[in-house]
N, C-alpha and C positions, 0 to 999 in steps of 0.2 A: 370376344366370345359373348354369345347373348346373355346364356345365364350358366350361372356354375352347376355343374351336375348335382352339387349336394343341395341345392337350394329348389331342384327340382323337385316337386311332390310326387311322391310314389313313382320315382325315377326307376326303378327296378321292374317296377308294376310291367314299364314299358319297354326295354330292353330283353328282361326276361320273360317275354311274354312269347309263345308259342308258334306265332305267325310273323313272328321276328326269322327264329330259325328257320322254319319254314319260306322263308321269302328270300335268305340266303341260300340254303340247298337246290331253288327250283331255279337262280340264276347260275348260281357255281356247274350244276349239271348243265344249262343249254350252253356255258363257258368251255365247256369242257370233255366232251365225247369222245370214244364212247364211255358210258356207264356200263362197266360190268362187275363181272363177280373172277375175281381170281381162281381156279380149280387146277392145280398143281398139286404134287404127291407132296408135299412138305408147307404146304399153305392155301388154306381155301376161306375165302372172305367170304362176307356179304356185297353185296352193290355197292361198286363207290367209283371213284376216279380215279387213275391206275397213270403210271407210267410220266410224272410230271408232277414238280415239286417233290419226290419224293422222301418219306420220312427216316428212310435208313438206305446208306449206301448197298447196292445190291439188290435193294427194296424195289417190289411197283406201287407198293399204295401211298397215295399222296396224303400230303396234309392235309390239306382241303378238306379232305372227309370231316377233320373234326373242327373245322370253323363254324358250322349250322350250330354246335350245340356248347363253344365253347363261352365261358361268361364275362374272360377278360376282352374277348375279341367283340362280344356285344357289347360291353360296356366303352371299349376305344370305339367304333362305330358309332354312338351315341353322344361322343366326346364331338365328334368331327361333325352332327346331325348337330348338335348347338351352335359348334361356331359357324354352320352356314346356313341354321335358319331364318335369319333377316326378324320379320315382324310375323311369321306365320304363328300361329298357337303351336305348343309343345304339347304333342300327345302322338299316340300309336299311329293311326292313320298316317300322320304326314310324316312318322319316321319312316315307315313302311314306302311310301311314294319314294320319298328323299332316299332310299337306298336303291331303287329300280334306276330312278333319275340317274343316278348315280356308279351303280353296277361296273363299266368297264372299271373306271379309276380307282373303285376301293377294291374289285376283285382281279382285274384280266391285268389292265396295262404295267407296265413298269413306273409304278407312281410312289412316293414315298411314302402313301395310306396303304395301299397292297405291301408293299414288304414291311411294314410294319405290323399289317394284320398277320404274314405269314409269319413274321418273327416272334409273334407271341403265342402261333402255336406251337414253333419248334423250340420255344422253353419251355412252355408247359409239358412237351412229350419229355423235355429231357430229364425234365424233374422226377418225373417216372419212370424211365429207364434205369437211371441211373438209382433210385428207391430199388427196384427189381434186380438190378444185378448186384449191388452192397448184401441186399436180403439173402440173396442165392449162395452168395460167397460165405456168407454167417451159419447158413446155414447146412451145407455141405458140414460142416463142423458141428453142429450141435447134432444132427439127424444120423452123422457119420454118413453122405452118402457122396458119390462122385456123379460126374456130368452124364453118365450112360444111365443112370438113378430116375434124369430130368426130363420134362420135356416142357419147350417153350412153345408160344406160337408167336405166327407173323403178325404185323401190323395188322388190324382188321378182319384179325380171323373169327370167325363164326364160334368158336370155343369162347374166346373171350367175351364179343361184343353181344352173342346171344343163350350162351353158356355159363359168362360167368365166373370163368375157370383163368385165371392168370398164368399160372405152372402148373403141371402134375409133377407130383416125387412118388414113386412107387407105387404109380397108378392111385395116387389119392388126390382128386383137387384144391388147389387157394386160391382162393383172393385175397389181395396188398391192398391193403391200405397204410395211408403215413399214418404214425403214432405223434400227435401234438402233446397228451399227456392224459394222463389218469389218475385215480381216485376207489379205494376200495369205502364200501360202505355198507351197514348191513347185510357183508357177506355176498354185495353184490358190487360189479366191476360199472366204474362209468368212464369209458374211454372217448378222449375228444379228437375228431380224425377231418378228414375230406373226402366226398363221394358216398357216402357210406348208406345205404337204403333196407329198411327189411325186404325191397324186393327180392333179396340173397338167397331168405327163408325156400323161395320157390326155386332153386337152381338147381336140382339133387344133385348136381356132379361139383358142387362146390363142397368139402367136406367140410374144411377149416380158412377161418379170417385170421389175418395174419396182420398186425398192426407194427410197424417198423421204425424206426428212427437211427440214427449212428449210434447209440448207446444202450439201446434195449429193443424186443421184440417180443412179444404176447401173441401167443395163437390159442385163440377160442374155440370150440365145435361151432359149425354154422347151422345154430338150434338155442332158442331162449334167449330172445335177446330183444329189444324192443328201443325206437327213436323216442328219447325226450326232448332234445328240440329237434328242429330243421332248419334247412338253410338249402342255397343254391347249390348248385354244382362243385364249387370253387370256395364255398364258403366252411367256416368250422361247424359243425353237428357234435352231440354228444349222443352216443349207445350205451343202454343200458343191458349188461349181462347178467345174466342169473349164472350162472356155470360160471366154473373157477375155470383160467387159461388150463389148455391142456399141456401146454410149455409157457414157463419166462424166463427168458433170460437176459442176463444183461454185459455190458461192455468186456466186462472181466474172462469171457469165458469166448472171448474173439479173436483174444492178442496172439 
């Protein structure tokens, strides 16, 4: 390997930088045609890649869609960008190059950099499915509601990816997030989670955040709440609440 990623300066700078994703989405699309939008009575996406790789059996939307913006897949991409860049400098540009150069083998052919890139998004989805359906299960029981109560969407549905809304129960929406762990402190909630953004403020059809783990779950109003740090995609954040959970509950009230 040339050099170690962590001895890379503002190694992040470069993987997470914007024309990273973007430079994967505009070859994964010419990979992959057609680009469309799902519009069926029970699932309607946005634009993506449909019908290949797909991420739920029964499913047409692929994985792929979330390779452009996932950060362990840029960061394995960056791992593979050191070990074959020879004596080039290490900066944006020439990872950018080094990924076109590159393109069939880390995305199209049957190469062990492709199914690795695609292996890591199908743990990352399942980490979240599998989060969604524990949560859904808990909570049929604390909210008293059954599955006519719920409604899901499909992979890449527009509710979700530009809505906001993960489930509706009784025509109310959530968004999931994990629960890593929290802290009350003058009366106010600081919860440490993944993904979590005040862009939420702006979703009106999100009602309540929903923070989950196997042993406990907090749901908030999605109102009063504010990021004291940040972090990537994939990384821990901490939110600050002013509002007490509208529910918490914990293990005892699951068995």
């Amino acid at each position: 390997m040339r050099a170690n990623i962590q001895n890379v300066k503002n190694y992040k700078d470069i993987y997470l930088n914007k024309q990273v994703g973007d430079t994967i989405k505009k070859h994964l699309y010419e990979m992959y045609p057609p680009i469309i939008n799902i519009d069926e009575p029970f699932c309607k996406t946005r634009e993506g890649i449909v019908d290949v790789f797909e991420v739920k059996k029964g499913q047409r939307w692929s994985i792929l869609n979330y390779m452009d913006t996932n950060a362990f897949v840029k960061e394995e991409l960056f791992i593979y960008f050191l070990k074959n860049i020879g004596d080039n400098p290490i900066n944006l540009q020439n990872f950018l190059t080094w990924i076109t150069k590159h393109k069939d083998r880390l995305f199209k052919d049957d190469t062990l950099e492709a199914k690795n890139l695609r292996t890591i998004i199908v743990n990352t989805q399942k980490k979240g499915y599998e989060l969604e359906k524990k949560t859904l299960n808990k909570l049929k029981k604390i909210l008293k509601v059954t599955d006519e109560d719920i409604i899901e969407f499909c992979p890449g549905s527009k509710e979700d990816e530009t809505g906001g809304v993960d489930f509706i129960i009784k025509n109310r929406g959530y968004q999931l997030k994990s629960l890593i762990d929290f802290r009350k402190k003058d009366e106010k909630w600081y919860i440490t989670t993944k993904g979590m953004s005040e862009g939420y403020l702006k979703k009106p059809k999100v009602e309540f955040i929903i923070y989950s783990n196997d042993n406990q779950i907090l749901i908030f109003p999605n109102s009063n709440y504010r990021m004291t740090t940040y972090g990537g995609r994939n990384e821990p954040v901490v939110v600050e609440h002013s509002n007490k959970p509208h529910g918490e509950y914990d293990n005892k009230l699951f068995q």
